[in-house]
SEKOL-808715 format. One line per field, with one value per residue (C-alpha): residue number from 0; x negated, y, z. Coordinates in steps of 0.001 Angstrom, whole numbers, plus 500000, padded with zeros to 6 digits. Layout:
// residues N
vexti	NUM | ...
px	X | ...
py	Y | ...
pz	Z | ...
This chain:
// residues 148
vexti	0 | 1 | 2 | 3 | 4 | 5 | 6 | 7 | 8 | 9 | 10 | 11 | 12 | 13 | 14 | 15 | 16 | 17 | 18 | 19 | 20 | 21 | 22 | 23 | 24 | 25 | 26 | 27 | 28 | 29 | 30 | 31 | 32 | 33 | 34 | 35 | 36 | 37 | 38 | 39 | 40 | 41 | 42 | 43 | 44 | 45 | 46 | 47 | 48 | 49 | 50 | 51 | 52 | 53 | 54 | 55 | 56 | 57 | 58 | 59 | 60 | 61 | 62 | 63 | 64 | 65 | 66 | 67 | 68 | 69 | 70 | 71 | 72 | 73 | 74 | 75 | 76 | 77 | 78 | 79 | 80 | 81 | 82 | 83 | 84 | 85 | 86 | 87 | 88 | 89 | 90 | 91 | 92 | 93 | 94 | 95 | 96 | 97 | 98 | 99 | 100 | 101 | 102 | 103 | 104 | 105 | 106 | 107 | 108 | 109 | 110 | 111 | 112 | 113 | 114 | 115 | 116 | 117 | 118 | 119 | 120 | 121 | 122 | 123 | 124 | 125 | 126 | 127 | 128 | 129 | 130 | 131 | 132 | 133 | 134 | 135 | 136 | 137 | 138 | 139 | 140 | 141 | 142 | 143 | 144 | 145 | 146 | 147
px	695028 | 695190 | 694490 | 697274 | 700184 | 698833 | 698782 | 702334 | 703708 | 702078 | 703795 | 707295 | 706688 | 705667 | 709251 | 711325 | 709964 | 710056 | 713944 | 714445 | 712990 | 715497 | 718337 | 717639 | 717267 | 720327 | 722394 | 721133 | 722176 | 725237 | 726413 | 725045 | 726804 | 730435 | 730700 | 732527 | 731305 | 729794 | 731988 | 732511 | 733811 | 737418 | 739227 | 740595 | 744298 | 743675 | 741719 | 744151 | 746709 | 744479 | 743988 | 747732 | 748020 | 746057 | 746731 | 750450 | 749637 | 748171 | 750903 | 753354 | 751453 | 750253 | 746576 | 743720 | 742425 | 743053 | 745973 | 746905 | 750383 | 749435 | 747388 | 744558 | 744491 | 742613 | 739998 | 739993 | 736879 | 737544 | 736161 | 738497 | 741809 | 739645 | 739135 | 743331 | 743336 | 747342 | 748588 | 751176 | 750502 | 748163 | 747335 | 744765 | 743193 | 740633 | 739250 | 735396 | 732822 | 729520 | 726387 | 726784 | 729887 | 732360 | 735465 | 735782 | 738866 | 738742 | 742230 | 743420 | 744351 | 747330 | 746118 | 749748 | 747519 | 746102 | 746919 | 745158 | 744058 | 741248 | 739876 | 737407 | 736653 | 736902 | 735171 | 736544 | 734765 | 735347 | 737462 | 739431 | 739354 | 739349 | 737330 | 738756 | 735928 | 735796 | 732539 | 730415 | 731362 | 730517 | 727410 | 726645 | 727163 | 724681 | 721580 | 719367 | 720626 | 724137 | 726030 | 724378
py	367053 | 369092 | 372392 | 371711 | 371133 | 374309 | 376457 | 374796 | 375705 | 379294 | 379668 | 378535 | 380898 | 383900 | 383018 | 382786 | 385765 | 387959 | 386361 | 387651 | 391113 | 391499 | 390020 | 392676 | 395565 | 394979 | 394937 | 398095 | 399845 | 397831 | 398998 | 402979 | 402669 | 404102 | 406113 | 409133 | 410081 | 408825 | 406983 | 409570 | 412027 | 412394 | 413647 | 417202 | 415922 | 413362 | 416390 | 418981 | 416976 | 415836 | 419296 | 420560 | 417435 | 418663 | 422386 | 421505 | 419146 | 421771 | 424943 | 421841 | 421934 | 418570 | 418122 | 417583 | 414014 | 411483 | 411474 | 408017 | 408516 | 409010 | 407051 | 407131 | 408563 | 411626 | 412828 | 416652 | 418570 | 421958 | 423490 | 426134 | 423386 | 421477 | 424687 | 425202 | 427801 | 428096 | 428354 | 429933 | 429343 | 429247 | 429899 | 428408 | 431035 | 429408 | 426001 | 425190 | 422556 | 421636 | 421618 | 418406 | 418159 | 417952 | 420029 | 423263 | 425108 | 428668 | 428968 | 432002 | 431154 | 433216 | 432544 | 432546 | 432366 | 435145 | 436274 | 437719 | 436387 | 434801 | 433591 | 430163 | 427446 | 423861 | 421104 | 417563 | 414166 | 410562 | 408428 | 406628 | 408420 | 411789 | 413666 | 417743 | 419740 | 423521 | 424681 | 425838 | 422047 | 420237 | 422151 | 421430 | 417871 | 418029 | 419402 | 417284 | 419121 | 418888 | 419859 | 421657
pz	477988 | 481389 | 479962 | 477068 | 480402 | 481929 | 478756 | 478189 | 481767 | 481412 | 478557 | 479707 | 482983 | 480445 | 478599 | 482126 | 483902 | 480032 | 480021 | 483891 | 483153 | 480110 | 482019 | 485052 | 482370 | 480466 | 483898 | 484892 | 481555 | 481453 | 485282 | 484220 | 480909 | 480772 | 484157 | 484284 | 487685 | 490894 | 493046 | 495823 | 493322 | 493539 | 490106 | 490439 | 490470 | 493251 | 495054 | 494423 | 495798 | 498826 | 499406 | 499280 | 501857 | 504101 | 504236 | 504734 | 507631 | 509135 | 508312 | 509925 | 513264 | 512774 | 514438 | 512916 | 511681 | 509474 | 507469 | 506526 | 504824 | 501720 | 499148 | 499127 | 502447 | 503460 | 506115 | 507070 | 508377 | 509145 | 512672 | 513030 | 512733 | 515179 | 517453 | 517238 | 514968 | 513704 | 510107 | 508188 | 505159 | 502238 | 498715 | 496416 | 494408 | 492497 | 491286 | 490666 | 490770 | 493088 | 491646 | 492610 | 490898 | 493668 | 493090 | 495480 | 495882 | 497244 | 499181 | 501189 | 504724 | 506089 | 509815 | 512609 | 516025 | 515575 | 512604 | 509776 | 505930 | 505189 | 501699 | 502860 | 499919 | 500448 | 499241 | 498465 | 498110 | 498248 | 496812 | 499779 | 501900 | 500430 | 502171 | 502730 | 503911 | 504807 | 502489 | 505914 | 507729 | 504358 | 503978 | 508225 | 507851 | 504983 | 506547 | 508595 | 511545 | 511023 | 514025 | 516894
């Protein structure tokens, strides 16, 4: 009689854990299923748009930082903004994508203070914030050693 209730509640535990295991597997697919892209990818409109945000910020004199009047807002990193470099103006030449599949712009700079061109890309993640990055601070903050 014993050994009938223990090969009846081994059996009931093989059924609930076997339920459990299915349960967990079918979320997983279910929650993979159906995604266009990782969260912290932006589309290219919404980066496109961050990006033309930005850049005009900074042609208006505005200092670098966060840029909250927009939605979503938008997070710049770019060292030589930060450093008080001055812009005129810009164009964006080109649009790509990360391996990683971020997009990446490659935009000429027409530089006021001092002046000169220069062609830099930038690369744009997140979803709110959008992040802006200038390729060489995106890569920096990247790397174990980020910035030294």
């Amino acid at each position: 009689m014993k050994y009938q209730q223990e090969l009846a509640m081994r059996k009931r535990s093989v059924k609930v854990f076997s339920c459990a295991i299915i349960m967990l597997v079918s979320c997983g697919f279910s929650i993979g299923c159906g995604r266009r892209s990782p969260d912290y990818i932006p589309s290219v409109k919404t980066s496109r748009e961050a990006l033309d945000t930005a850049l005009s910020a900074w042609v208006n004199g505005q200092p670098i930082g966060p840029i909250n009047t927009v939605s979503p807002p938008i997070q710049v990193v770019d060292n030589a903004w930060w450093k008080g470099q001055r812009l005129a103006g810009y164009e964006v030449l080109d649009e790509e994508t990360t391996k990683e599949g971020l997009p990446c712009f490659s935009v000429r700079l027409h530089k006021s203070a001092p002046s000169g061109e220069e062609t830099v890309r930038y690369v744009i993640t997140g979803k709110s914030p959008v992040w802006v990055y200038r390729e060489e601070d995106y890569k920096k903050s990247q790397s174990w050693e980020g910035y030294k």
